[in-house]
PDB file of N, CA, C and O in Angstrom:
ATOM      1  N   UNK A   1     101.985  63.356 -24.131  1.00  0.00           N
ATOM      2  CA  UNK A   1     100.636  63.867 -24.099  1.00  0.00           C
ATOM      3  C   UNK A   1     100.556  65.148 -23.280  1.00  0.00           C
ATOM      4  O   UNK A   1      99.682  66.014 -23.323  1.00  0.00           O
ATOM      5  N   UNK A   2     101.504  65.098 -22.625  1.00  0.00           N
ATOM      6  CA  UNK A   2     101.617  66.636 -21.814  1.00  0.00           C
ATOM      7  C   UNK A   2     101.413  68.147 -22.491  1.00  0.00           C
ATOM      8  O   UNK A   2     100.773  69.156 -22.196  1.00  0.00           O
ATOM      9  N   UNK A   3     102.512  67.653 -23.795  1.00  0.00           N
ATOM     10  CA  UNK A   3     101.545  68.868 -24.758  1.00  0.00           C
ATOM     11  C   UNK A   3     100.871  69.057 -25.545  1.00  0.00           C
ATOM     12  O   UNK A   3     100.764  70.128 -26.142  1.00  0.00           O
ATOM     13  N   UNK A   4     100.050  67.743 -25.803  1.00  0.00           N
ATOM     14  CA  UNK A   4      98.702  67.935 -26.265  1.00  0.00           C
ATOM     15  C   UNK A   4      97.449  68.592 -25.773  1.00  0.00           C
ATOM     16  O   UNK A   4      97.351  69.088 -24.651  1.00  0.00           O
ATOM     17  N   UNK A   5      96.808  68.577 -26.377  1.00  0.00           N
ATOM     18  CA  UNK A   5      95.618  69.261 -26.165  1.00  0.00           C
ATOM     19  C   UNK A   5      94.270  68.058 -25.382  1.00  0.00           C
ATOM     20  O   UNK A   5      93.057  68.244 -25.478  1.00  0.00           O
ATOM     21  N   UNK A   6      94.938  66.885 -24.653  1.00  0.00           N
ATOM     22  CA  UNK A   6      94.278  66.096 -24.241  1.00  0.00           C
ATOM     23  C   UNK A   6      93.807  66.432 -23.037  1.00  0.00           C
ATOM     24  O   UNK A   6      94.572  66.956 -22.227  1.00  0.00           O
ATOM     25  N   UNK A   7      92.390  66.173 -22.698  1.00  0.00           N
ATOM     26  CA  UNK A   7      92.123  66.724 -21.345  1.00  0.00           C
ATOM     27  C   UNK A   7      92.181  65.725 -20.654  1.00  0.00           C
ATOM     28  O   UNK A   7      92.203  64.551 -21.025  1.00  0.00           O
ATOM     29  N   UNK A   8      92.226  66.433 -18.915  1.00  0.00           N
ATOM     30  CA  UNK A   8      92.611  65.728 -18.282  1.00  0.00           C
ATOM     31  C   UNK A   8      91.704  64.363 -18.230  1.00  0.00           C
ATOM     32  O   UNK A   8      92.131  63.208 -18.232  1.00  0.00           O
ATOM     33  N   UNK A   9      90.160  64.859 -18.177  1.00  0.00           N
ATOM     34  CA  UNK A   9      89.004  63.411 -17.992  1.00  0.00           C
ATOM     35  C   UNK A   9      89.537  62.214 -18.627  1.00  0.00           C
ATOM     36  O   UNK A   9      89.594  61.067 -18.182  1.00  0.00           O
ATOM     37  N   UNK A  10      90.010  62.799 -20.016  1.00  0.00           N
ATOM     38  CA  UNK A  10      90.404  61.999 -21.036  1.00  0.00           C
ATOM     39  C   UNK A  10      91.488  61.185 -20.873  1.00  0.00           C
ATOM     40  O   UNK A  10      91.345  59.996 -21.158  1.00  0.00           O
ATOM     41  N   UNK A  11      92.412  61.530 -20.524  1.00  0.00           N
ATOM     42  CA  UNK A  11      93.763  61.122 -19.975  1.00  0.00           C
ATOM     43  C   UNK A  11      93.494  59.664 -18.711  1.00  0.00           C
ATOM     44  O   UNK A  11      93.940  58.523 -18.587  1.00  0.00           O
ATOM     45  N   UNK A  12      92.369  60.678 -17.858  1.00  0.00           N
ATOM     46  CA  UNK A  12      92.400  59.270 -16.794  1.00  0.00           C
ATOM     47  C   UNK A  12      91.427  58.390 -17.125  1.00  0.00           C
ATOM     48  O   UNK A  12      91.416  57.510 -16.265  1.00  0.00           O
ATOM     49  N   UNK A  13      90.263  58.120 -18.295  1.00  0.00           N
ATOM     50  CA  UNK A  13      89.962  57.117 -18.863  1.00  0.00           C
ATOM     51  C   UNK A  13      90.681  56.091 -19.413  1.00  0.00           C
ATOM     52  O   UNK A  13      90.497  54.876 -19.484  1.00  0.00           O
ATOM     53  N   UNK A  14      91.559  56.854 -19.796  1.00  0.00           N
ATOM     54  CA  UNK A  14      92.231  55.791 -20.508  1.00  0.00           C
ATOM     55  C   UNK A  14      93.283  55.566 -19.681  1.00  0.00           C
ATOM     56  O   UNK A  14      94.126  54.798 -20.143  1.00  0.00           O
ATOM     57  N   UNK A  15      93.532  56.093 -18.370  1.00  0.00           N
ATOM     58  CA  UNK A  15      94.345  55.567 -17.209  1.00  0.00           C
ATOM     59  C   UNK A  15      93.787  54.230 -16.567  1.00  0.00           C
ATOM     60  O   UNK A  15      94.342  53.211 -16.156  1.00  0.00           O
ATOM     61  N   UNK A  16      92.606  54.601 -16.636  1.00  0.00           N
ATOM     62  CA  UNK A  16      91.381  53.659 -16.042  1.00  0.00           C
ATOM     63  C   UNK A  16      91.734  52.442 -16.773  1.00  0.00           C
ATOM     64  O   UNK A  16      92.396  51.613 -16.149  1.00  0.00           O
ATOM     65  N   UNK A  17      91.344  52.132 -18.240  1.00  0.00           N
ATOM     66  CA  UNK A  17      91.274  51.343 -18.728  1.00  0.00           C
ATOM     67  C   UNK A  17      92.550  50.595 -18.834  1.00  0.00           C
ATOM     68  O   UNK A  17      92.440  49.371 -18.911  1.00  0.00           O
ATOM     69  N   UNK A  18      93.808  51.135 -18.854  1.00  0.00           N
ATOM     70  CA  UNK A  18      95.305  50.336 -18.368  1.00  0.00           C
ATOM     71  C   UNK A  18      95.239  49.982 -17.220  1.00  0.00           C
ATOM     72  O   UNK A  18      95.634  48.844 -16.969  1.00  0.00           O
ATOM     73  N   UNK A  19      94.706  50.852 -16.093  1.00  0.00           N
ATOM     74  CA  UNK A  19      95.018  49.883 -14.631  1.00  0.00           C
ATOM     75  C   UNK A  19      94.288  48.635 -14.989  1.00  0.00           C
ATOM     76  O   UNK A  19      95.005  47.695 -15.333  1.00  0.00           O
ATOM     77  N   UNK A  20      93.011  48.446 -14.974  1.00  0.00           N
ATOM     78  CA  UNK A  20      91.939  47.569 -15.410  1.00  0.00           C
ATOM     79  C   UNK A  20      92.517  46.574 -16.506  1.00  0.00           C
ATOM     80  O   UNK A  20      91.969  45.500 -16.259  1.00  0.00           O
ATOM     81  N   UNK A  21      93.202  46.444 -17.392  1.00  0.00           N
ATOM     82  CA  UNK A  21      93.611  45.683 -18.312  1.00  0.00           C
ATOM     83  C   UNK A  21      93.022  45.082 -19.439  1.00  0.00           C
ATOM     84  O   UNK A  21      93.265  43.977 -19.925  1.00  0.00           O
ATOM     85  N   UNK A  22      91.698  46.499 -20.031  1.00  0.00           N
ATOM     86  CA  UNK A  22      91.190  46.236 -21.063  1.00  0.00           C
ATOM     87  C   UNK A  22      91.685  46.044 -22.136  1.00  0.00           C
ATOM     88  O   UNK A  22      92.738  46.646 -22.349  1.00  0.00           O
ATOM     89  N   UNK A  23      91.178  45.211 -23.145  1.00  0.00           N
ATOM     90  CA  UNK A  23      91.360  44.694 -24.604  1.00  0.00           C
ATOM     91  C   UNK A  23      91.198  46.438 -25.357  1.00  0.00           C
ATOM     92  O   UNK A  23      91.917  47.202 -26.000  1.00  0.00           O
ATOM     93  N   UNK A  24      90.201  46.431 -24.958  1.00  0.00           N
ATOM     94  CA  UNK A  24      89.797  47.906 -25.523  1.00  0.00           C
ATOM     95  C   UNK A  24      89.332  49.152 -25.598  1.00  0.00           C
ATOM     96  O   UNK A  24      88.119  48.983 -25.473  1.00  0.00           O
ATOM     97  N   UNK A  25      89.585  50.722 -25.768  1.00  0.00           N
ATOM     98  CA  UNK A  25      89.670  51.860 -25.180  1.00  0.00           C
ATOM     99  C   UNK A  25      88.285  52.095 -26.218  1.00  0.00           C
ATOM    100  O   UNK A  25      88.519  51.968 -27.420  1.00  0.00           O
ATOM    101  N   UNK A  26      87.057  52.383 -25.867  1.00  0.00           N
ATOM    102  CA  UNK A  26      85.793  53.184 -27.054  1.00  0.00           C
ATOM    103  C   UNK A  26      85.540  54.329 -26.389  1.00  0.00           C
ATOM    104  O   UNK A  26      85.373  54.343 -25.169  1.00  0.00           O
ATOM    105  N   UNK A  27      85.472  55.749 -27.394  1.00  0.00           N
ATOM    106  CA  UNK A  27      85.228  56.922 -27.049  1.00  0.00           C
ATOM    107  C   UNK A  27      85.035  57.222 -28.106  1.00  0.00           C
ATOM    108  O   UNK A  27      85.596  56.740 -29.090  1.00  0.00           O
ATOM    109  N   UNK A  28      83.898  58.392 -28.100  1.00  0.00           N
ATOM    110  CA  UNK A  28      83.635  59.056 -29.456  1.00  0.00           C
ATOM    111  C   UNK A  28      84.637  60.298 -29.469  1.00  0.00           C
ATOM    112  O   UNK A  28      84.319  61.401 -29.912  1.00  0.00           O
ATOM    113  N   UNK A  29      85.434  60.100 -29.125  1.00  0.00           N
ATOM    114  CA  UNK A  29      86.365  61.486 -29.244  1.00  0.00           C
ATOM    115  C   UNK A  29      87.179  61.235 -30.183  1.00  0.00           C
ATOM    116  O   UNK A  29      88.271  60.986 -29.672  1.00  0.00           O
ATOM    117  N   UNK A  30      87.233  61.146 -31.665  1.00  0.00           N
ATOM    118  CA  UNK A  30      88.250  61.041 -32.461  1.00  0.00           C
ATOM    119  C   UNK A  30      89.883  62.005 -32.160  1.00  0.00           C
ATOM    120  O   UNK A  30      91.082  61.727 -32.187  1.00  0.00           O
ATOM    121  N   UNK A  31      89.093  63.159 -31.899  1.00  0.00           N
ATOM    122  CA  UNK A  31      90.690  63.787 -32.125  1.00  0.00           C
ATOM    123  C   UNK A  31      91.282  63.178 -30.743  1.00  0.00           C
ATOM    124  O   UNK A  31      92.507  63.133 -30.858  1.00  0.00           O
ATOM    125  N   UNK A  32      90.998  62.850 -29.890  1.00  0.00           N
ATOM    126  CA  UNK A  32      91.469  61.847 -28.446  1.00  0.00           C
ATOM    127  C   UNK A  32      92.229  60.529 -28.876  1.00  0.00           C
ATOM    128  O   UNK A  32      93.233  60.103 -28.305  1.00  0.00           O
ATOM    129  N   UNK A  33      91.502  59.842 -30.149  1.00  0.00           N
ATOM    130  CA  UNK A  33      92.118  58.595 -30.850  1.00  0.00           C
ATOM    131  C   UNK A  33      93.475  59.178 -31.493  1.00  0.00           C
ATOM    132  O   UNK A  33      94.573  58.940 -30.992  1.00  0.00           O
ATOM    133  N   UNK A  34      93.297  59.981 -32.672  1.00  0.00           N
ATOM    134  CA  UNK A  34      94.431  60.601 -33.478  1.00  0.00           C
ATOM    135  C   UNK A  34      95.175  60.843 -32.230  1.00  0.00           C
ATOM    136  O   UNK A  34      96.179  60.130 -32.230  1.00  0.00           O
ATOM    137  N   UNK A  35      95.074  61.657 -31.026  1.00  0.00           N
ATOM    138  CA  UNK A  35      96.019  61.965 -30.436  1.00  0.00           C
ATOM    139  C   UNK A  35      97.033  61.335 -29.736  1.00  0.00           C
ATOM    140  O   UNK A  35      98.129  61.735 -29.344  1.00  0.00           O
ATOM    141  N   UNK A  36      96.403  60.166 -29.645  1.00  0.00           N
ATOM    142  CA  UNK A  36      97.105  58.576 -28.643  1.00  0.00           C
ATOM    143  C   UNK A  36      97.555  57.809 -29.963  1.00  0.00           C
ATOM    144  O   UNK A  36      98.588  57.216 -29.653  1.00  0.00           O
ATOM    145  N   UNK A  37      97.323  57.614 -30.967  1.00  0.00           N
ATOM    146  CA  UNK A  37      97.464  57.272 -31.921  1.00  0.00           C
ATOM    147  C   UNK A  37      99.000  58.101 -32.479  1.00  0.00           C
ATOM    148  O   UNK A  37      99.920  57.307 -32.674  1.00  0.00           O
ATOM    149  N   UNK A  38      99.204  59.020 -32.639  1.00  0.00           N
ATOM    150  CA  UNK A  38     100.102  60.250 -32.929  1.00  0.00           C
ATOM    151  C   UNK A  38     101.412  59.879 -32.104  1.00  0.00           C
ATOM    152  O   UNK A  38     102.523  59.789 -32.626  1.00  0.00           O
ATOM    153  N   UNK A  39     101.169  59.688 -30.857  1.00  0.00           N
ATOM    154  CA  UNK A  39     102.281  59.651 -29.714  1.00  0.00           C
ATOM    155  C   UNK A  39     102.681  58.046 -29.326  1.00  0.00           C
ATOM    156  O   UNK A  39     103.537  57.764 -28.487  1.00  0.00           O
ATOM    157  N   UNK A  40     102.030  57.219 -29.967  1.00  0.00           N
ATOM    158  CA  UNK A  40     101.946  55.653 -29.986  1.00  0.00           C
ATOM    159  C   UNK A  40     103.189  54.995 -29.592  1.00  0.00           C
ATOM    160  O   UNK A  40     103.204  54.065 -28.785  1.00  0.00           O
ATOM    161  N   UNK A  41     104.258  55.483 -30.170  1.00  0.00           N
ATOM    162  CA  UNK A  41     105.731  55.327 -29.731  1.00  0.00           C
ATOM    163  C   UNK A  41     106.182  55.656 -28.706  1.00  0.00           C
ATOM    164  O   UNK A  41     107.125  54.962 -28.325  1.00  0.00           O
ATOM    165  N   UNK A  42     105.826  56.620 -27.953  1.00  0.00           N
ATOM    166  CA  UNK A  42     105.910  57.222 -26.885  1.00  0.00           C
ATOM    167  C   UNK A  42     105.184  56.181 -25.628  1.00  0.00           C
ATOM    168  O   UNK A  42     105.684  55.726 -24.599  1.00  0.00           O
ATOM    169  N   UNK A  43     103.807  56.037 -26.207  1.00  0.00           N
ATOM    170  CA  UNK A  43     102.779  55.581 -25.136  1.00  0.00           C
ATOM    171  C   UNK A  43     102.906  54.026 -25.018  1.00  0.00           C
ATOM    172  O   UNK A  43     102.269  53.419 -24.157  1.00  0.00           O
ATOM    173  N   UNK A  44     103.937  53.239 -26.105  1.00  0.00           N
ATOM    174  CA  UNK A  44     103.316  51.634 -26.229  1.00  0.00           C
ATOM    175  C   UNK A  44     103.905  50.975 -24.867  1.00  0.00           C
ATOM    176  O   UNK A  44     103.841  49.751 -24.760  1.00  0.00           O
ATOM    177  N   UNK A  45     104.383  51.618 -23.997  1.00  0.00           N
ATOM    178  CA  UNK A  45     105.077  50.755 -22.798  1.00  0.00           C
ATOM    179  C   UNK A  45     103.712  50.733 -21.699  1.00  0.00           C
ATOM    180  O   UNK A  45     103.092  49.889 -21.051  1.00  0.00           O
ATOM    181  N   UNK A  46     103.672  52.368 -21.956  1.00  0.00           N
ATOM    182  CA  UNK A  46     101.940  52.047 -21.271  1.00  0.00           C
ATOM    183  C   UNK A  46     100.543  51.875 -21.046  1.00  0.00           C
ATOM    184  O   UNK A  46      99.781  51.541 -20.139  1.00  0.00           O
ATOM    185  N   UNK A  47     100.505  52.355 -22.631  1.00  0.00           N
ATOM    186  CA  UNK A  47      99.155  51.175 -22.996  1.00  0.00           C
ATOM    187  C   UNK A  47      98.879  50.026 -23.336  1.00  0.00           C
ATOM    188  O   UNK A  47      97.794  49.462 -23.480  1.00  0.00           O
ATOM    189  N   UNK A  48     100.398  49.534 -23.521  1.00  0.00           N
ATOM    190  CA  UNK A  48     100.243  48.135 -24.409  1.00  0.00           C
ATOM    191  C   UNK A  48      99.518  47.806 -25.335  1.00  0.00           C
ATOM    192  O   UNK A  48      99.660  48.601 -26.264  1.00  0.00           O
ATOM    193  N   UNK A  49      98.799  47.020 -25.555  1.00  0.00           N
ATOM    194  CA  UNK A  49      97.823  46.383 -26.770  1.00  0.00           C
ATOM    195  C   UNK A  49      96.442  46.703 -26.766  1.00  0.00           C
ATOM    196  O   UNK A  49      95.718  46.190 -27.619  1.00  0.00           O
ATOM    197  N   UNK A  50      96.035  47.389 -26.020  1.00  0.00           N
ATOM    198  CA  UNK A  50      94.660  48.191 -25.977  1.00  0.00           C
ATOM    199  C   UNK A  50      94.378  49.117 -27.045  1.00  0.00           C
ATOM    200  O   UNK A  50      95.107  50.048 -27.384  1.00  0.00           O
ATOM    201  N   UNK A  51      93.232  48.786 -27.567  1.00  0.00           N
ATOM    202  CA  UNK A  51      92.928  48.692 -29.056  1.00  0.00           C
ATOM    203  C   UNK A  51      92.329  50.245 -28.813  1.00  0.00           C
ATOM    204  O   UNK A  51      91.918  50.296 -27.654  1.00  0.00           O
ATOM    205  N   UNK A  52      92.152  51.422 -29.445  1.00  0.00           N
ATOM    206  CA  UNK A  52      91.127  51.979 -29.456  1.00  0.00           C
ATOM    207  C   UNK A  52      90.698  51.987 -30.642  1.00  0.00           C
ATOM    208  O   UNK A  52      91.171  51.678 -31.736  1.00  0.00           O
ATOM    209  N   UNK A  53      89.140  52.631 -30.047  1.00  0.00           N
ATOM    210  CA  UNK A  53      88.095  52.559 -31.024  1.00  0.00           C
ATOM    211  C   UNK A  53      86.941  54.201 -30.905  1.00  0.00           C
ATOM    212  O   UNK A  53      86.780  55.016 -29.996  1.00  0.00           O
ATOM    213  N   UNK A  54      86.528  54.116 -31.891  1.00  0.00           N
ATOM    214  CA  UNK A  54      85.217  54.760 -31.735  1.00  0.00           C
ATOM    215  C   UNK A  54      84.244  53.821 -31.590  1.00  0.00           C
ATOM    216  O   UNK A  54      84.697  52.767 -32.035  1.00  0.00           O
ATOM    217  N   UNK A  55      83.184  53.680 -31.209  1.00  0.00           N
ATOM    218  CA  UNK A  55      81.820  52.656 -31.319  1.00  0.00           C
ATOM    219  C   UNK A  55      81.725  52.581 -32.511  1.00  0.00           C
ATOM    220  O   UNK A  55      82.345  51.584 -32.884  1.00  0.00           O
ATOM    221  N   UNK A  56      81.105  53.307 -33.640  1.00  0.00           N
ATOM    222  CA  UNK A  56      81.090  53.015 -35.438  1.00  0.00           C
ATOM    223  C   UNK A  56      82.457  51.751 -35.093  1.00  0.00           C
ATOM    224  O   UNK A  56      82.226  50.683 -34.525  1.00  0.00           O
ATOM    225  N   UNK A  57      83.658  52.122 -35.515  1.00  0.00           N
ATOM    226  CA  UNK A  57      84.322  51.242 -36.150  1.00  0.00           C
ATOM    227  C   UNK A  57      84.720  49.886 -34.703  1.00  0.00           C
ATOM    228  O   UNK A  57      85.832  49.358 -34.692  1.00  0.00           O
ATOM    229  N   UNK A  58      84.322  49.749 -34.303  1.00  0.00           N
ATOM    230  CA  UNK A  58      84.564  49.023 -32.930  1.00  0.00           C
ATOM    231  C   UNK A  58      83.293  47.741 -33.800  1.00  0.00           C
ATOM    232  O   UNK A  58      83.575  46.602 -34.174  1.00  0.00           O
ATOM    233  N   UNK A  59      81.862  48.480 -33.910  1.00  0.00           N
ATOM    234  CA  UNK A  59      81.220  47.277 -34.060  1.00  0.00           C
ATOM    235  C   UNK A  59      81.405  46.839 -35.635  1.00  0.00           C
ATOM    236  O   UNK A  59      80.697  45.930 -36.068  1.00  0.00           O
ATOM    237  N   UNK A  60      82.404  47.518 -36.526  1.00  0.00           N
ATOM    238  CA  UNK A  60      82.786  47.166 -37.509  1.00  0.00           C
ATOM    239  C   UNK A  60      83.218  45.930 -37.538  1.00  0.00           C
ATOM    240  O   UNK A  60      82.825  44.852 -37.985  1.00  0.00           O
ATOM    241  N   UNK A  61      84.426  46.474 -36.758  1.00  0.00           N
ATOM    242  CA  UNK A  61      85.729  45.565 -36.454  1.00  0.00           C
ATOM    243  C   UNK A  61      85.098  44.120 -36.108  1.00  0.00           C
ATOM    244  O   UNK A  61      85.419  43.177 -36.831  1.00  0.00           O
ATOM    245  N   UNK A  62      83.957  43.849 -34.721  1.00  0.00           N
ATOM    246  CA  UNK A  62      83.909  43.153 -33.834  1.00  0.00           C
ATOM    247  C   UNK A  62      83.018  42.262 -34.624  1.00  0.00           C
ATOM    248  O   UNK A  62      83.076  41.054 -34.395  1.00  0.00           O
ATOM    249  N   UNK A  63      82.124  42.758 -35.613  1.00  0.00           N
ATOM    250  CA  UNK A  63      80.846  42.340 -35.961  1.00  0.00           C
ATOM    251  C   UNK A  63      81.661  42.122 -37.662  1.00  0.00           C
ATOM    252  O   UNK A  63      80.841  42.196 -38.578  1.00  0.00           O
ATOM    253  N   UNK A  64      82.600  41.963 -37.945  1.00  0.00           N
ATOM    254  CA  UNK A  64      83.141  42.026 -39.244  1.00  0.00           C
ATOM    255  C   UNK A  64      82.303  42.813 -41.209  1.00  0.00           C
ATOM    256  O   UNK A  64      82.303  42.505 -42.401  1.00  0.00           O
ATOM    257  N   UNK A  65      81.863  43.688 -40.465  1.00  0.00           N
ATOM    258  CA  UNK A  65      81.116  44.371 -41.083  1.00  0.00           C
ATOM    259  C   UNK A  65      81.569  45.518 -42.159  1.00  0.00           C
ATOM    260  O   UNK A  65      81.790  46.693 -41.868  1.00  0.00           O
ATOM    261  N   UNK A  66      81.660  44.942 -43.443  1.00  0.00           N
ATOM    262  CA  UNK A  66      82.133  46.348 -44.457  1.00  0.00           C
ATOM    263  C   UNK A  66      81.196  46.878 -44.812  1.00  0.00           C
ATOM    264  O   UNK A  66      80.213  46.333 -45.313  1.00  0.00           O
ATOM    265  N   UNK A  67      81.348  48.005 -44.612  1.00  0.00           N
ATOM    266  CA  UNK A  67      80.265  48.885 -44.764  1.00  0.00           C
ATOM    267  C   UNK A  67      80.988  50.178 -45.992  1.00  0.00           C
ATOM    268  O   UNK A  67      82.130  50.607 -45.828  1.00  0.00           O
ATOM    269  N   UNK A  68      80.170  50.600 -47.063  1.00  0.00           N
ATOM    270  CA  UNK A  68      80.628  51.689 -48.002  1.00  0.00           C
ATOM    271  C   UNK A  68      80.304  52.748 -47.232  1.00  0.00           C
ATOM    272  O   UNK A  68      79.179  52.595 -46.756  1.00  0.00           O
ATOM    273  N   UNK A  69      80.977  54.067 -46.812  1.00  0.00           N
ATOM    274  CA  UNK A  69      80.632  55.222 -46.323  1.00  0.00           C
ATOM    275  C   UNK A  69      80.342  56.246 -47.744  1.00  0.00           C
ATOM    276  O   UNK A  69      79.996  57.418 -47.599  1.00  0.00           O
TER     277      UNK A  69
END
């Protein structure tokens, strides 16, 4: 992530949310998702199983909701 274009705020949210040992990361920052998403191989030792989400697909997911876009 060092040479991404991730900012730093961004970076320690989701630092936050690994110390803490959330189920799950929600931010409306898509290109922040793609970007942790992208490097996933890199990152799975230290995010582990922490799901991210945007809110839309979070209460998809949670609320089992198909929705047609």
């Amino acid at each position: 992530m060092e040479t991404s274009n991730t900012k730093d705020k961004d970076a320690l949210h989701l630092v936050s949310a690994v110390y803490n040992k959330c189920d799950y990361f929600i931010t409306c920052d898509d290109k922040f998702i793609k970007t942790i998403e992208k490097n996933n191989d890199k990152l799975k030792d230290i995010i582990g199983d922490i799901r991210l989400y945007n809110p839309i697909d979070f209460l998809r997911e949670e609320m089992d909701i198909d929705v047609i876009e």
